[in-house]
C-alpha positions in Angstrom: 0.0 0.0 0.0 1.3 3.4 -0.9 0.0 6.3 1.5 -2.3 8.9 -1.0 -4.9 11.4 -1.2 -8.0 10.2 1.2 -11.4 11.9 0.4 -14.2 12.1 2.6 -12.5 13.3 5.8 -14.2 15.7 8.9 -11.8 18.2 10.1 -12.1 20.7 13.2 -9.3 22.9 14.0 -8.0 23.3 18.0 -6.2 25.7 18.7 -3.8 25.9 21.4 -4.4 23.8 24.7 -7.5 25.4 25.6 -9.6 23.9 22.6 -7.0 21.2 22.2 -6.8 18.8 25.6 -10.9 19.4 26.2 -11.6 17.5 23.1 -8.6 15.1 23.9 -9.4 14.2 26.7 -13.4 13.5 26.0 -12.1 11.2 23.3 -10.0 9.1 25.5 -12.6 8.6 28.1 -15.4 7.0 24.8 -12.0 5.4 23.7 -13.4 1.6 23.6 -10.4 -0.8 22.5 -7.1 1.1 21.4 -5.3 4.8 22.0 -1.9 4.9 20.3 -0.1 8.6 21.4 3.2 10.0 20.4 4.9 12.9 21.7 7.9 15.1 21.9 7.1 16.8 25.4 5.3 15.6 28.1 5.7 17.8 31.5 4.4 16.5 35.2 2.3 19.8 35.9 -1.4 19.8 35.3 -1.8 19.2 32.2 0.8 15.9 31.7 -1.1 14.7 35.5 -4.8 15.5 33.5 -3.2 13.1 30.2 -1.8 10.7 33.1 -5.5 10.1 34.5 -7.1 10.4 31.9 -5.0 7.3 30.1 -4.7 5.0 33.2 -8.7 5.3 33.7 -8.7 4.0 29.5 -6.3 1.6 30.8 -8.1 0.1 33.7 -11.4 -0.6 31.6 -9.5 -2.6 29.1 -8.4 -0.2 26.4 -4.9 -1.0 24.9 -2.6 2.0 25.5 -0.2 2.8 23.6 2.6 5.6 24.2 5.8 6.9 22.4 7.6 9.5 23.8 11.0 11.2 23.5 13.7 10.0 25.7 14.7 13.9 25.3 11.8 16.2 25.3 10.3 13.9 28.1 13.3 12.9 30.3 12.4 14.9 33.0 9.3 12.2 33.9 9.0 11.5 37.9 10.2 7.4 38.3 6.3 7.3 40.1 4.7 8.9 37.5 6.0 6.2 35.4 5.6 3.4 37.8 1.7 4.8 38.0 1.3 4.7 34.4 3.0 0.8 33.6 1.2 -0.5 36.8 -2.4 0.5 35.3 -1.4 -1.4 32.0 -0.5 1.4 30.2 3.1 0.4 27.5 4.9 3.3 27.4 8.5 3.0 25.4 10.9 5.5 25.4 12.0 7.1 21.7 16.1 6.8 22.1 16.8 7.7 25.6 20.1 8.5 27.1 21.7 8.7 30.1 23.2 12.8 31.3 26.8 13.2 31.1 29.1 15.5 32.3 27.8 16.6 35.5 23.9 16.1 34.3 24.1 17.5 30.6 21.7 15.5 28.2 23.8 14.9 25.0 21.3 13.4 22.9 20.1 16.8 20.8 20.0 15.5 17.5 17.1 13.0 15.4 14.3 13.5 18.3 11.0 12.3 17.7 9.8 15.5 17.3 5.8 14.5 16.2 2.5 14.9 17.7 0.3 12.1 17.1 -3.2 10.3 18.8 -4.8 7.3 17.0 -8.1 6.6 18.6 -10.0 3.5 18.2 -8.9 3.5 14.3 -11.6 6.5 13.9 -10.2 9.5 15.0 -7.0 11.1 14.7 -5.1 14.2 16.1 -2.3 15.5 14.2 -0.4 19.2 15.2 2.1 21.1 16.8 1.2 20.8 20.6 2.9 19.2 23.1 1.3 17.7 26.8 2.7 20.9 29.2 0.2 24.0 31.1 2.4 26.3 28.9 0.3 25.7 25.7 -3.0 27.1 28.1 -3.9 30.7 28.1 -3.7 30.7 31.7 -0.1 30.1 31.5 0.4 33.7 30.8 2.5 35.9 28.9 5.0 33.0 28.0 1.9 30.6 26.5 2.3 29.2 23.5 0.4 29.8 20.3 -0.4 26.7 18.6 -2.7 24.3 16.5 -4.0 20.6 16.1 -6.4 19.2 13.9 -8.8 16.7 14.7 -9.5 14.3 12.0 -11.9 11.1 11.2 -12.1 9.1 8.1 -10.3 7.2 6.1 -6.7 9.0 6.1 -6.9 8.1 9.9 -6.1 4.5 8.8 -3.2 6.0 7.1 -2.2 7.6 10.4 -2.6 4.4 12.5 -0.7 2.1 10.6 1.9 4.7 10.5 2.1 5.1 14.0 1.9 0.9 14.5 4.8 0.7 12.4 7.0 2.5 14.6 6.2 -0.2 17.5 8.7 -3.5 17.8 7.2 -6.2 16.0 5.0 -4.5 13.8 5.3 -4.1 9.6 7.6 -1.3 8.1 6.0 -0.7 5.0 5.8 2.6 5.7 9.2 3.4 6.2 9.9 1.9 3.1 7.9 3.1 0.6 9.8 5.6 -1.3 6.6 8.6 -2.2 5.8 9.0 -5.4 4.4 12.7 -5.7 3.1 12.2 -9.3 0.3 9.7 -7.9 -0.2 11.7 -4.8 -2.1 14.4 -6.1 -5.6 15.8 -5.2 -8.9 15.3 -7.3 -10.8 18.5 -8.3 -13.7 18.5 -5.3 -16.7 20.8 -5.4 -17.6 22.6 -1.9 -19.9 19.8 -0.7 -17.3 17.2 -0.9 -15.5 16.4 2.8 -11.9 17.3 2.8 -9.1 15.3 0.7 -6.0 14.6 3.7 -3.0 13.0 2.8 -0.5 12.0 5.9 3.1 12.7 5.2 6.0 12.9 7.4 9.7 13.0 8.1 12.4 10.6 8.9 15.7 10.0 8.4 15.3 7.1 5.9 13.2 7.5 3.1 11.6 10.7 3.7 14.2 12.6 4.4 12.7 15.8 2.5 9.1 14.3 2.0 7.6 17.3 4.1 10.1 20.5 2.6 9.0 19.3 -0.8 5.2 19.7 -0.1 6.1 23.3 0.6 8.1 24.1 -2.2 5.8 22.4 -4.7 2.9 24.5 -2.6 4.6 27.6 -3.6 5.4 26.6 -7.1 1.7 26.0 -7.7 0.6 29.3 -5.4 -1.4 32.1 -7.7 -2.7 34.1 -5.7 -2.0 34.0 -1.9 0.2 32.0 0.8 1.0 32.4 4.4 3.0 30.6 6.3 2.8 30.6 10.1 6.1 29.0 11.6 7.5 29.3 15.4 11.2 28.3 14.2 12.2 29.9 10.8 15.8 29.3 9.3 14.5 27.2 6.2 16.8 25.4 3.7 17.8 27.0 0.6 15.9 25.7 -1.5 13.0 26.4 0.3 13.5 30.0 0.5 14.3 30.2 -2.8 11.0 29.1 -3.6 9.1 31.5 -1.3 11.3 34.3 -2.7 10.4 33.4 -6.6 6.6 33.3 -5.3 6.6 36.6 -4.3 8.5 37.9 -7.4 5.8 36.5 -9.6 3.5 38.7 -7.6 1.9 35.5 -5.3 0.9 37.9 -1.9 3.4 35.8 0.6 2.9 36.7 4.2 5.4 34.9 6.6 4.3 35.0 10.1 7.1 34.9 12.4 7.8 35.5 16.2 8.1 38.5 17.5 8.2 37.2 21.1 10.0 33.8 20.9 10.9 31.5 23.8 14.4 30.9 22.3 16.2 34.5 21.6 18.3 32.9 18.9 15.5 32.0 17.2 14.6 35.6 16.3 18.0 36.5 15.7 18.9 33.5 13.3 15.1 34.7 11.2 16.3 38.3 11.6 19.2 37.1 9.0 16.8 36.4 6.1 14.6 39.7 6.6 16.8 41.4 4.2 16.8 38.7 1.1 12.9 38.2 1.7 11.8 41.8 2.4 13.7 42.4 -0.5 11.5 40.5 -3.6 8.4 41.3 -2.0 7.5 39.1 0.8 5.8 40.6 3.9 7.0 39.6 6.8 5.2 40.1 10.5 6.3 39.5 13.7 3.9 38.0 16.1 4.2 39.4 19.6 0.9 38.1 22.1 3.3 35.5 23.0 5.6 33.0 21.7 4.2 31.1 18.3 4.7 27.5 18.4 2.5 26.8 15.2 4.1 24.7 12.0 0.5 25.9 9.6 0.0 27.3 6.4 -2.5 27.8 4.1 -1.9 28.8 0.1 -4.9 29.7 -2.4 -8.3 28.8 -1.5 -8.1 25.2 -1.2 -4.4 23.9 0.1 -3.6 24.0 4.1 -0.9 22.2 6.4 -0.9 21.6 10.1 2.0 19.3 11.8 4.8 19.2 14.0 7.5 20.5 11.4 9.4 24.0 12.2 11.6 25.5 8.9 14.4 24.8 10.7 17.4 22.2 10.7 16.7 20.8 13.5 13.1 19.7 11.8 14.2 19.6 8.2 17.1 17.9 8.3 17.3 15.4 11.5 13.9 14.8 13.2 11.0 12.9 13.0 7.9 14.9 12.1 4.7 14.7 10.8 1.8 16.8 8.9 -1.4 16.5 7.0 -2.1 17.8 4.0 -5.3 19.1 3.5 -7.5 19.8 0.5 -10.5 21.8 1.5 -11.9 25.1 0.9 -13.6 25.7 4.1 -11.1 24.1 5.9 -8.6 26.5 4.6 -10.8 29.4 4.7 -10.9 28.6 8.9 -7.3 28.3 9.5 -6.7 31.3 6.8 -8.8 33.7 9.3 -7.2 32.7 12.3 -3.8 33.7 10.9 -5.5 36.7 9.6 -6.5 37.3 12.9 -3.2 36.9 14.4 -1.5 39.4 11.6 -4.0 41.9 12.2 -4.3 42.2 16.2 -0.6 41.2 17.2 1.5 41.3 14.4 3.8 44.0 13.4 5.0 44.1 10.2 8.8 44.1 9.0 9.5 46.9 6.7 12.3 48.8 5.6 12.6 50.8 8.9 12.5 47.6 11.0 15.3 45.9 8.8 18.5 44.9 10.6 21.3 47.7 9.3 23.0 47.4 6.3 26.5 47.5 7.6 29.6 44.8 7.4 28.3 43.3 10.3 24.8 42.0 9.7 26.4 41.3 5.8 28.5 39.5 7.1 26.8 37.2 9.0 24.1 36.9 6.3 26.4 35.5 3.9 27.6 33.1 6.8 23.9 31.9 7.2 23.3 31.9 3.5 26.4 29.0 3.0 25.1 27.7 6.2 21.5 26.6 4.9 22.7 25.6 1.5 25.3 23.3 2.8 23.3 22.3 6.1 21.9 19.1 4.7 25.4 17.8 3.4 26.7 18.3 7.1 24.5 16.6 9.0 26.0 13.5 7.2 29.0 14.2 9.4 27.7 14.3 12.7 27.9 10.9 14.6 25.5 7.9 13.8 23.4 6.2 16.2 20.7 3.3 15.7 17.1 4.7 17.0 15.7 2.8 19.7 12.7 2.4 21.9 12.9 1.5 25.7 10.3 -0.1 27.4 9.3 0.8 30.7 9.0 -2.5 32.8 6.3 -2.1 35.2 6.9 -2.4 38.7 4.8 -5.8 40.0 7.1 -8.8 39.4 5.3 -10.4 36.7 6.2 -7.7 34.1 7.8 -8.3 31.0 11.7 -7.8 30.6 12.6 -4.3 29.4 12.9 -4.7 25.7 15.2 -2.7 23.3 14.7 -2.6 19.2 12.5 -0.4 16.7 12.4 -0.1 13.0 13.9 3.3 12.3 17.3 1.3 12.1 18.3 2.9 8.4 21.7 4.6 8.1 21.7 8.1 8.6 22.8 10.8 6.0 
């Protein structure tokens, strides 16, 4: 089976936590046989203790649970909030864990499973950019993030299942085999009764090492009228910016959403770089201030949209695991294309001339610098050290548990 276009799907964007977890968290309490969940971050404040109960109580009434979570994003889990979740019957592995060095440094940056993923009973899905902490709720203040998730059921969530399945010991690796064939994968026409088109692509260090980049630049080749593109960590590939660049010069309206109040100073400063080239052929640029943005979205003409896990950045482009949908629908692009509307109108300034890093030797130079960087970028992550992926799984604590297994199929040489 090759992973396609799936027509007939019900979407609902969630944005942020606050529209996010509710509708989570009512799913996994109807969940009747199976929850499969994948995650970068998972914190042990009220929101990770809320997804704690919430899974053991599926647990205890005889739903298989399922749980893959980064050994680096998630290290800092309590040993009892563990031992509470294995001891209700919940299997939670591990993605490549590592012991701290050097005085409690984690070492293990690089190839993180970086996705955001919730199979439900083979009928829904939830695929995004939000992670299990209190700082993607509005309550959190100043410093929560801005973020989305979509909610999805038909038949691409099969798609999404198997997918996630595949990553478990034991199970088929079909889909980290196929190699994607973008000719077949194409939308059919649809008129504005059909149910959205999805199709589930993603990112891994096999196979599919630029599956996700390529949906955006062949989105921006296509773009005729309008694209924006709403992205928490911008330092794209070359390529990539090329292609927004020659957009805009054709006289596509490109609006890059960026943050304006970022979690990470560098991240702003590393984007800052590229104002000049962008600015420059036309694209409009705005900096998003409310708070920091966390969203990987974007939407281009009337019909195309994308929500996922994947930043424009190295980190997600070139080394870790990620995953989007691509979506087909005009009123599900219309929705997402008025929140981002929204969030350039009320809290977005926008980058112009007078806003524009000086022109000196500095800032030139460092530009060039960052220029070489990103068009050589893929070419040196080949040089960093290998490793083989692996999953840990977390022996529960009565004595008839399984023995802690080791093993996964992500076991491809890295490039």
């Amino acid at each position: 089976m090759k992973p396609a276009w799936h027509p007939d799907n019900q979407l609902t964007l969630l944005t942020n936590g606050d529209e996010y977890y509710p509708v989570l968290f009512d799913a996994i309490a109807r969940a009747a046989h199976s929850i499969l969940l994948e995650t970068f971050i998972w914190y042990e404040d009220n929101v990770g203790w809320a997804l704690h109960a919430a899974l053991c109580d599926a647990a205890g009434r005889g739903v298989q649970v399922e749980l893959l979570i980064d050994g680096y994003g998630s290290a800092a889990l309590s040993d009892d909030f563990i031992r509470r979740l294995t001891d209700a019957g919940v299997i939670l592995r591990y993605y490549d864990p590592a012991p701290r060095r050097f005085g409690g440094l984690r070492t293990n940056l690089f190839r993180r499973l970086h996705r955001k993923i919730v199979v439900i009973d083979e009928k829904t899905a939830y695929v995004g950019g939000i992670n299990y902490s209190a700082d993607h709720l509005l309550s959190f203040g100043q410093e929560a993030k801005q973020d989305y998730t979509v909610e999805i059921r038909g038949p691409v969530v099969d798609d999404i299942r198997r997918f996630a399945l595949s990553w478990l010991p034991g199970n088929p690796t079909l889909f980290h085999r196929w190699k994607p064939g973008f000719r077949r994968s194409r939308p059919t026409p649809a008129s504005l009764d059909t149910m959205a088109q999805v199709l589930f692509v993603w990112r891994d260090n096999a196979y599919h090492r630029t599956t996700i980049e390529r949906h955006y630049i062949k989105m921006l080749a296509k773009a005729r009228h309008e694209v924006i593109i709403a992205n928490a960590y911008f330092f794209p590939g070359y390529r990539l910016l090329h292609a927004i660049r020659k957009a805009a010069r054709r006289g596509v309206k490109v609006q890059l959403v960026l943050q304006g109040h970022p979690d990470i100073p560098l991240v702003k400063t590393g984007a800052r770089l590229l104002y000049h080239y962008l600015v420059s052929s036309g694209v409009e640029i705005y900096e998003y201030g409310r708070r920091p943005l966390h969203g990987k979205v974007a939407v281009m003409d009337d019909n195309w949209a994308t929500v996922g896990s994947s930043n424009l950045d190295p980190l997600s482009l070139s080394l870790n695991l990620e995953a989007n949908v691509i979506i087909w629908d005009q009123r599900f692009n219309h929705t997402l294309k008025q929140a981002l509307r929204t969030l350039i109108r009320e809290d977005s300034q926008r980058v112009d001339a007078a806003h524009l890093p000086a022109r000196n030797w500095w800032n030139l130079g460092r530009s060039i610098i960052a220029f070489h960087f990103l068009r050589h970028f893929p070419a040196m992550v080949g040089w960093l050290p290998a490793h083989i992926s692996h999953q840990d799984l977390v022996k529960p604590a009565h004595p008839e548990a399984d023995e802690v297994t080791t093993g996964g199929p992500n076991t491809a040489p890295r490039g």
